[in-house]
N, C-alpha and C positions, 0 to 999 in steps of 0.2 A: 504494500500500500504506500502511496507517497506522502510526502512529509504532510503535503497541507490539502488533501482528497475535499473537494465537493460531491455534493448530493442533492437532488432535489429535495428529496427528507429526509431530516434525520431525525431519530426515536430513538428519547431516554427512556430503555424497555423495553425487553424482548419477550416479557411474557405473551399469554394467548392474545391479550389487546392489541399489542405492539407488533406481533405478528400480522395481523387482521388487515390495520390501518396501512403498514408498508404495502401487504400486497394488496388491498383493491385500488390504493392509490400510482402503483406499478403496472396492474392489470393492462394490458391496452393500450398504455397511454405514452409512452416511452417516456417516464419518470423513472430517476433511481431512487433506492432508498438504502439508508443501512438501521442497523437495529446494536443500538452500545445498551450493553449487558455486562452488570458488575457481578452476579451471582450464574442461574441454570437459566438458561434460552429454554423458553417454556413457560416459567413462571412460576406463580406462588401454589397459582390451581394444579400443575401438572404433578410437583413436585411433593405438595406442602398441604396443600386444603384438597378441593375437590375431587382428585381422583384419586388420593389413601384413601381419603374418608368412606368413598364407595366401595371401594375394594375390601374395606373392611367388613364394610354394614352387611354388605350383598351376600355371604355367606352365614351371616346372622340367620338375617334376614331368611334367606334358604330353608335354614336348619327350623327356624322356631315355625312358619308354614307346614313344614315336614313334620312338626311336633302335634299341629294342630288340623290332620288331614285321614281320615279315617282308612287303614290298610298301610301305611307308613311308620317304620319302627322311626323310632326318636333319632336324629340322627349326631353323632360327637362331632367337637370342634375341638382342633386340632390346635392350638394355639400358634404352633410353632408353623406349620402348615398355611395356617391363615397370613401371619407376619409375612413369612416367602411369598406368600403368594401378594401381599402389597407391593414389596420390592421389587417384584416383576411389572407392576403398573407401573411404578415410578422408575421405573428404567436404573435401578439401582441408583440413582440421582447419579445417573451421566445422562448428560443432553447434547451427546454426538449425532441424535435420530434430530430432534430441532434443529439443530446447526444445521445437517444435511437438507433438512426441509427449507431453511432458508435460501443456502447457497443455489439450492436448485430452482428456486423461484425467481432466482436473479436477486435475491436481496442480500448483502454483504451484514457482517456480522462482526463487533469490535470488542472485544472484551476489555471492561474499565468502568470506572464510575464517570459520568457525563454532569457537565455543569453547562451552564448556557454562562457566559463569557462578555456577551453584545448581542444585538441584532442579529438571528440567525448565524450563532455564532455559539459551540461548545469544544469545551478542550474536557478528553478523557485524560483522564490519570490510571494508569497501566504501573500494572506490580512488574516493578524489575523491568519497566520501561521509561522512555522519554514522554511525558505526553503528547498525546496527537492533539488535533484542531481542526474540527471538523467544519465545514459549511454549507447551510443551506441554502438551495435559490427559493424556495417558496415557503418551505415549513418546515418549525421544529415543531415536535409534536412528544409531549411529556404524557407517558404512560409509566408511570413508576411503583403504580400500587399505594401498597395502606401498612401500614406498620401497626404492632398491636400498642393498646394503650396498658399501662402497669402504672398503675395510681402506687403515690408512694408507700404507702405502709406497708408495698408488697414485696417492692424493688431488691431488697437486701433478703429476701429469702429466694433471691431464686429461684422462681415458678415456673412451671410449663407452661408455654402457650401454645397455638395450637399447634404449630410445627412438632413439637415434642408428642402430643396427642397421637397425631396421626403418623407422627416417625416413631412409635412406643416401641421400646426393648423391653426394658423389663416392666414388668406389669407391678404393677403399685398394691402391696395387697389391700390398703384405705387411702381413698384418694376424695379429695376436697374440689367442687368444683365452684368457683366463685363466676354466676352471671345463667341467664337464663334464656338467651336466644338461641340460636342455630348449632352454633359451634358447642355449646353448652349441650344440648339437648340429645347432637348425635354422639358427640362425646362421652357421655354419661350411655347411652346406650353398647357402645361398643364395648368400651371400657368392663362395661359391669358382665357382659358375656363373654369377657376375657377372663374373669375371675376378680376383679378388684371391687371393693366393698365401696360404694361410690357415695358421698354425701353432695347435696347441690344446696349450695347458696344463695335465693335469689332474693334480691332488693325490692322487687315488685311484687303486685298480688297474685302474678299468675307470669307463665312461662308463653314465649314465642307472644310479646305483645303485640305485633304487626299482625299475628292472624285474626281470626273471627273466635271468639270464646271457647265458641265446642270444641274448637281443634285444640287451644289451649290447654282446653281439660283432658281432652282424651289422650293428649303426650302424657298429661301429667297422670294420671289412671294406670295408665301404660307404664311407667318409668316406676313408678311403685310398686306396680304388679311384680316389677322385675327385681325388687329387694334394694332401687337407688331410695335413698333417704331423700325428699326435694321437703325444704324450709322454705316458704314462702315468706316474704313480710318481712327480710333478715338485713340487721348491719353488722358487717366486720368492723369492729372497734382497734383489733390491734393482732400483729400477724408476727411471732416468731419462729424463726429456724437454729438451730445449733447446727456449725459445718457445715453452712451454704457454698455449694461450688457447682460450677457448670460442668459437669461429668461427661456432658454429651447428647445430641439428640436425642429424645427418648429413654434417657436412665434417670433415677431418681437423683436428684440435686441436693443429695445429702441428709441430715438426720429429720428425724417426724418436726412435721409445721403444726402448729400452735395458733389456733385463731380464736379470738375471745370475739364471742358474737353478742349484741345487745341483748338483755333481757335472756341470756339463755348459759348453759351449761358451755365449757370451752372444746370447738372441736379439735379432735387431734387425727393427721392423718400423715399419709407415708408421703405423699406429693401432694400437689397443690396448682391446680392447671385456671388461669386465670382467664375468662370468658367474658374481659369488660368490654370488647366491643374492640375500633382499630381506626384509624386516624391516616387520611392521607399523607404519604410519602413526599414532603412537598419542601421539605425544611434544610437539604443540602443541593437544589437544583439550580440553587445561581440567579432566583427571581428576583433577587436584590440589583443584579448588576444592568435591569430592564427598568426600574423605577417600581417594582412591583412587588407581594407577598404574598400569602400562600391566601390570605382573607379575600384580596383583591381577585384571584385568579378562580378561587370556588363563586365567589360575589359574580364574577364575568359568565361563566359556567351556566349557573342557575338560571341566569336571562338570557343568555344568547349560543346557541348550538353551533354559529357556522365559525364560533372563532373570530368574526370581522367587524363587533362590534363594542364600543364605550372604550373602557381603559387602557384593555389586552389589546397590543396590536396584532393586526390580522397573520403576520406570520408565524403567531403562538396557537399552540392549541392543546387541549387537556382534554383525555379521556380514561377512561376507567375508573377506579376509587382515587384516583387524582384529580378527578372531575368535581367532586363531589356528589354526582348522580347514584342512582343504586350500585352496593358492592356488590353487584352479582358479575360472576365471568360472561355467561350470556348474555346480560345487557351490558355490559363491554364490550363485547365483539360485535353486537348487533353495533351499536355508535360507532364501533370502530369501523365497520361496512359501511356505515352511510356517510362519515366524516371524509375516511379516505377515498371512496367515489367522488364526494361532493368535491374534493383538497383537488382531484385530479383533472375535474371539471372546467376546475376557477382555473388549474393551470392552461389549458389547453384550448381555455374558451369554449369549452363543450356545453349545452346546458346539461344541468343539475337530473336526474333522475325526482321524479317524485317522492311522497313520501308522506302518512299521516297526520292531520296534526296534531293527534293524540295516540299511541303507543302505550298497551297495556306490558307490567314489569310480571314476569313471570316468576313462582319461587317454589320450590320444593324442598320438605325436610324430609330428611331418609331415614324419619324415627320410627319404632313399630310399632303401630299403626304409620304409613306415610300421611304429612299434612302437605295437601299442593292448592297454589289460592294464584289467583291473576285478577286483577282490575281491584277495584272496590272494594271493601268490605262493607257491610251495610251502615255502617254507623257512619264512614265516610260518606256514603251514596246518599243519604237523610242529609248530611251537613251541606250539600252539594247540591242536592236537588230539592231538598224539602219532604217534610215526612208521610205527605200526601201522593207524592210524585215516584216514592219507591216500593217495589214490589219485591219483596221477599219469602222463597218458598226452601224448605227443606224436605227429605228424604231419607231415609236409614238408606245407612250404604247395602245394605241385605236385600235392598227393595226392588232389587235388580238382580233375578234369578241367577245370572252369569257372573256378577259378583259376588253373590253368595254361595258358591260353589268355587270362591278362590280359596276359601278357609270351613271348616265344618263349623268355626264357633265367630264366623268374621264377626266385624260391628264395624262403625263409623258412620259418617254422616255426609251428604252430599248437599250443595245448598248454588243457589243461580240470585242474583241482584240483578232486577231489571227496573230501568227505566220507564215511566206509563210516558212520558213524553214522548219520546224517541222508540218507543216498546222495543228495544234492542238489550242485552245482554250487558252489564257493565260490571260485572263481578261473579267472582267465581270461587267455589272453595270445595277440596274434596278432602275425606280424612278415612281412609281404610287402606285393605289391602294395596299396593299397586298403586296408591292414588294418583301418585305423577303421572302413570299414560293417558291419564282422562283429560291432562290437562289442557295438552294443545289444541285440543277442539274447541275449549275456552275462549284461547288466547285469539285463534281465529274466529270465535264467533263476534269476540270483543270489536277486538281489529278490523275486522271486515263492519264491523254497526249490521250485522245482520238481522232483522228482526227476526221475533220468535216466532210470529207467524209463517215463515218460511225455512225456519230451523227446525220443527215438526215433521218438514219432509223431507230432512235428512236422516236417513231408514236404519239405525244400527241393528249391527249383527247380533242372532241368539244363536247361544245363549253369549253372550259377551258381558263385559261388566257396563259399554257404553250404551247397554240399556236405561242405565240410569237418569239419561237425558230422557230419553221419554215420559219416567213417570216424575223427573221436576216439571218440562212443561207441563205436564197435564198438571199440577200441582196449579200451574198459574190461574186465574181468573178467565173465565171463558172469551169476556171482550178484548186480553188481550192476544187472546191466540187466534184470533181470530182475522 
């Protein structure tokens, strides 16, 4: 590479976002791009969250189905078994198969921490190199992720977070989880079918507050059933460790943690994996040297998508949990697909492809029972439209012969938010077996503003679980299915 290489883009972050955005904005267009990468080309999802996490759950998952299906011996989990078989997702965390995917896409690949310098302008810093100086003719475009938050009282005990989680060696025999959303929730599941005595922490009145109540409950029903201890209503007051040290991904960080909880007895456990949530990655990117920080750049984000407007000059751009928009991978890459089309557009003077002007966020937790929700939840949809104007039906997940045949003892709850104005679809929530495949017929009924009167003669298959679309419409009020 030459001392002082241009590019039409260059991206701080090679994860799945950073991936996305180089090539649609490459696609066709005769743009370069490269992708500076301090850690694995791939990211945090490939490596670290999303795809342990599944690799985990999935033979859980598997076994306690097989526990609960009549003609099927119980079936063992193998601990050691399951772990290998993570390390095979994660490609042993070598990301020779990403780099190869890059270079073969035409998109070059730098390994270093990247700082923006000037105007389309960053210099990486390379271990045991000179730094390079990178430049853009049209875009830098910062995709750098979210770093986890560790509130002080926690810092000096050396917690797991979730990288440790889902990189687990040794299994914890009582393990403490402090927080109560996603990462909390499949954690504690995996965890406690590995064998560790799991207690959960939470500061609010109930678990996964983003969803709709019943699914709330129903983790929480669930997570019990399974011997995790969940404290609702709870504050850690004060957190010690004896012989705190970082041992390594996935090993205990030294002797039992000490957490004295308000109003309760002190808990004591082998590790201590902290679930506070995670904080844009935005704090060593060089936005000072632009007149900018990290407020200003989520502040520009929130109002404006294409990059080209208020503060942020138009040759910046922020996507993923750098964004500030949903931390989800998929709606990273979806932005990252219409950013870098649209990036490639403005260069080439192509127009823009279209695009909705509203976009339902998709989300699924991979706890047992799965909770999967798109658009609305009802309490939003009444805040939004008025409590006259929202139509809310529910359905036992059983209610649908082919779903109840996914389990001999299933349960869960299926539920649709519609709009009477628009009589179209604006929320979605399913909590059983399987519930994530129900969902993209959701997302698209969302997306598309389909009314329900013409989503009726969309005919699923029996015995299937996507029966369950039928008997919520019919659930609906006759005038609006009409």
């Amino acid at each position: 590479m030459s001392v002082d290489p241009t590019y039409d883009v260059v991206v701080l972050g090679g994860g799945p976002v950073g991936e996305n955005i180089a090539q649609y904005a490459t696609e066709d267009s005769g743009l370069t791009a490269v992708l500076v990468e301090r850690e694995l080309v791939g990211g945090e999802c490939s490596y670290y969250a999303c795809m342990p996490s599944k690799a985990l759950l999935r033979p859980i998952e598997v076994a306690s189905t097989a526990a609960h299906l009549g003609g099927v011996a119980r079936p063992h989990l193998d601990v050691t078994a399951l772990l290998a078989r993570r390390d095979e997702w994660v490609s042993h965390y070598d990301d020779s198969g990403q780099v190869d995917w890059a270079e073969g896409a035409g998109i070059d690949v730098v390994r270093g921490h990247g700082r923006i310098t000037g105007p389309r302008t960053v210099e990486v810093a390379r271990q045991g190199q000179a730094p390079l100086v990178l430049h853009a003719r049209h875009a830098v475009v910062i995709a750098t992720g979210s770093s986890p938050v560790v509130p002080e009282p926690y810092a000096a005990a050396q917690p797991w977070g979730s990288r440790d989680a889902t990189g687990v060696v040794g299994v914890p025999e009582r393990l403490a989880i402090v927080g109560g959303g996603v990462v909390a929730c499949e954690a504690a599941t995996w965890m406690a079918a590995l064998g560790s005595r799991v207690t959960m922490l939470v500061r609010g009145d109930r678990l996964l507050g983003g969803a709709e109540p019943f699914a709330s409950d129903a983790v929480l029903e669930a997570l019990r059933g399974a011997g995790v201890d969940v404290r609702l209503g709870v504050e850690v007051t004060e957190c010690r460790r004896d012989d705190a040290k970082d041992t390594g991904l996935g090993r205990v960080h030294g002797g039992p943690v000490r957490l004295t909880i308000s109003g309760e007895a002190e808990v004591v456990a082998d590790e201590l994996l902290l679930a506070t949530g995670r904080r844009p990655r935005l704090d060593d990117v060089g936005l000072e040297t632009v007149g900018l920080d990290a407020d200003a750049l989520l502040r520009h984000t929130s109002s404006s998508s294409d990059g080209s407007r208020g503060e942020v000059p138009d040759w910046l751009l922020a996507v993923d949990d750098a964004s500030g928009e949903a931390p989800l991978t998929h709606w990273g890459k979806y932005r990252a697909r219409v950013l870098g089309q649209r990036l490639a557009a403005r260069a080439t003077g192509a127009e823009p492809e279209p695009e909705p002007e509203e976009v339902p966020v998709p989300q699924v937790v991979f706890t047992d029972p799965q909770v999967a929700w798109v658009g609305l939840t009802a309490a939003q949809a009444r805040e939004r439209y008025g409590e006259a104007e929202v139509e809310v039906v529910e359905v036992p997940f059983t209610g649908a012969a082919g779903a109840a045949l996914l389990r001999d003892d299933a349960s869960g709850t299926a539920s649709l938010v519609v709009d009477r104005g628009s009589r179209t679809v604006v929320g979605a929530t399913f909590v059983g077996p399987d519930a994530g495949e129900l969902l993209h017929a959701a997302t698209i009924a969302i997306a598309g503003r389909v009314p329900v009167s013409v989503l009726r003669h969309a005919v699923p298959s029996y015995p299937t679980a996507s029966e369950l679309w039928l008997r919520l419409l019919e659930e609906l009020p006759r005038d609006l299915r009409r």
